[in-house]
C-alpha positions in Angstrom: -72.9 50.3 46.1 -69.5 51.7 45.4 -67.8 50.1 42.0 -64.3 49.1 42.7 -61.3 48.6 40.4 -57.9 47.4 42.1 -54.8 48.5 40.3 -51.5 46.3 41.5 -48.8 47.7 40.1 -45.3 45.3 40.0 -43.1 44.4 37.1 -42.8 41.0 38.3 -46.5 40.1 39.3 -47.4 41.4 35.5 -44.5 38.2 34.5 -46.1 35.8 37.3 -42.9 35.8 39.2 -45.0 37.3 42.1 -48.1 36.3 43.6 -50.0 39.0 44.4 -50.9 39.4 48.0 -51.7 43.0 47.8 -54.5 43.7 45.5 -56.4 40.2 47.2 -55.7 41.5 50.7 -57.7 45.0 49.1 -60.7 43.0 48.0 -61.1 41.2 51.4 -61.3 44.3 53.1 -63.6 46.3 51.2 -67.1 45.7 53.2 -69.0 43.5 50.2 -72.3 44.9 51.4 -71.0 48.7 50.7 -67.8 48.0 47.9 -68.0 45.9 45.0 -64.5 45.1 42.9 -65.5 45.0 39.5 -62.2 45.4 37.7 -58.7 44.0 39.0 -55.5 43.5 36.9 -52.1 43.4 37.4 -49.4 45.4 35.4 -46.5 46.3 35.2 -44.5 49.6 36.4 -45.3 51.5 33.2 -46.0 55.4 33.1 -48.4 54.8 29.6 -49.8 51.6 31.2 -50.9 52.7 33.7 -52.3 56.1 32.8 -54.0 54.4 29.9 -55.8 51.5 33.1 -56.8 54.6 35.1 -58.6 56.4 32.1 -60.1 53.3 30.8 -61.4 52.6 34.4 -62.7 56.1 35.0 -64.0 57.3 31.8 -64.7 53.6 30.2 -66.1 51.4 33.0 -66.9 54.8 35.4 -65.9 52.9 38.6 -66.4 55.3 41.9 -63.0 54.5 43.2 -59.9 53.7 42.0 -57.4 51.6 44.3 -53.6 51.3 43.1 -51.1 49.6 45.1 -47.6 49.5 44.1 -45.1 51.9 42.5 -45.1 54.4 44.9 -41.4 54.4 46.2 -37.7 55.7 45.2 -37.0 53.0 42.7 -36.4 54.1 39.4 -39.6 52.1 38.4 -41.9 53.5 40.6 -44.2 56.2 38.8 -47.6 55.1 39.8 -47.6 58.9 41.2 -46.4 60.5 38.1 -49.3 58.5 36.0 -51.7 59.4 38.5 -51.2 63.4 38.6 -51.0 63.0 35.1 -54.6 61.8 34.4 -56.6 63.7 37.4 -58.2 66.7 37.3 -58.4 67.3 40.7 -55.9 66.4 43.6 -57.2 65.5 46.9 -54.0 65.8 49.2 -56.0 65.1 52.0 -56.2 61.5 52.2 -52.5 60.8 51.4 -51.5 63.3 53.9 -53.6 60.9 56.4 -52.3 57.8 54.8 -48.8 58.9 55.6 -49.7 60.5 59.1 -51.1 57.3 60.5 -48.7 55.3 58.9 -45.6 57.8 60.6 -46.8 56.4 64.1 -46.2 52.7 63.2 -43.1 53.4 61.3 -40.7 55.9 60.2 -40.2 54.9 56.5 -44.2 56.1 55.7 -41.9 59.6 55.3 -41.0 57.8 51.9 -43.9 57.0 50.4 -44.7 59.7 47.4 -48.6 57.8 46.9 -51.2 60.6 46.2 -55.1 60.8 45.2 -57.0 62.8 43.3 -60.6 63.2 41.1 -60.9 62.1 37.3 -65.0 62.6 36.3 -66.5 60.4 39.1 -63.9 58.6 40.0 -61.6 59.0 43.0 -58.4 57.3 42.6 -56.5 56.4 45.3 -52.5 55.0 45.5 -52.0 52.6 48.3 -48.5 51.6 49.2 -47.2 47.8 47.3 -47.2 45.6 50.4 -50.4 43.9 51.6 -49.5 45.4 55.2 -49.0 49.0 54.5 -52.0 48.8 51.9 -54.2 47.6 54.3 -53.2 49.9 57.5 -53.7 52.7 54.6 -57.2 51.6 53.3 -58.1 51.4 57.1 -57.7 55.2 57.7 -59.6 56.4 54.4 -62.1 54.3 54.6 -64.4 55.5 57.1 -64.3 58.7 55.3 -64.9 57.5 51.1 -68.4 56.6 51.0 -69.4 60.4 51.9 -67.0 61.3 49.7 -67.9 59.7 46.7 -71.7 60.2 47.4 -70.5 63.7 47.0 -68.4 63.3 43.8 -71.2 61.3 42.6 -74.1 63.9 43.2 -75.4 61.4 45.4 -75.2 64.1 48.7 -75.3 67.7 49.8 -71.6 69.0 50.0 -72.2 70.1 53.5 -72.1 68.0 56.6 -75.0 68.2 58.2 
């Protein structure tokens, strides 16, 4: 079982001037038989915020995989990149350079989106664009590919494909 934590990130969902759509459309796709959310919160568009929520939920609770959603645009407010590169040790360009390919066939604007991913411990952490639609169509690509990946990370698997 692969332990979850769900990361929205929006100023005004952290006031309740936003219902968050996002982070529940995440936790209805994740297969419950191979994903299992065990953290979710809300914040707000904070660099120290949110850097502290991804340490605490890789180092503290040692979830496998970390999913943001939000804060990864132009606006001034969007750093969920910037606290995310911060805290990693390793990148994985990878699967935000499939995120945005995919998304480039449905619609120009994926050019835009600055999300990355990268490693902290055992924990893969993963920024998914702020609206439910782009965040789903994004967890739809990578998600064929995380469980080998995080068997891996975890020591769970061989490195190699066989």
């Amino acid at each position: 079982m692969i332990k979850v934590g769900i990361l929205t990130i929006s100023d005004k969902g952290s006031r309740g001037e936003r219902v968050d759509g996002t982070g529940e459309a995440i936790k209805k796709e994740l297969n419950k038989e191979e994903y299992e959310v065990e953290y979710y919160k809300i914040i707000p568009d904070d660099l120290e915020k949110i850097q502290m929520e991804l340490i605490h939920l890789s180092d503290e609770l040692k979830v496998n995989l970390v999913l943001t959603n939000g804060g990864t645009g132009f606006s001034q407010r969007d750093v969920t990149p910037e606290a995310t590169m911060k805290v990693i040790e390793k990148n994985v360009p990878g699967i935000a350079e499939a995120m945005r390919s995919a998304s480039l066939k449905i619609t120009p604007k994926a050019m835009l989106s600055r999300a990355v991913s990268g490693i902290r411990r055992e924990t893969l952490i993963v920024n998914l664009p702020g609206s439910p639609k782009g965040a789903i169509e994004n967890l739809q690509v990578i998600l064929p590919a995380l469980p080998h990946g995080i068997e891996i990370l975890t020591g769970k698997a061989s490195e190699c494909a066989r």
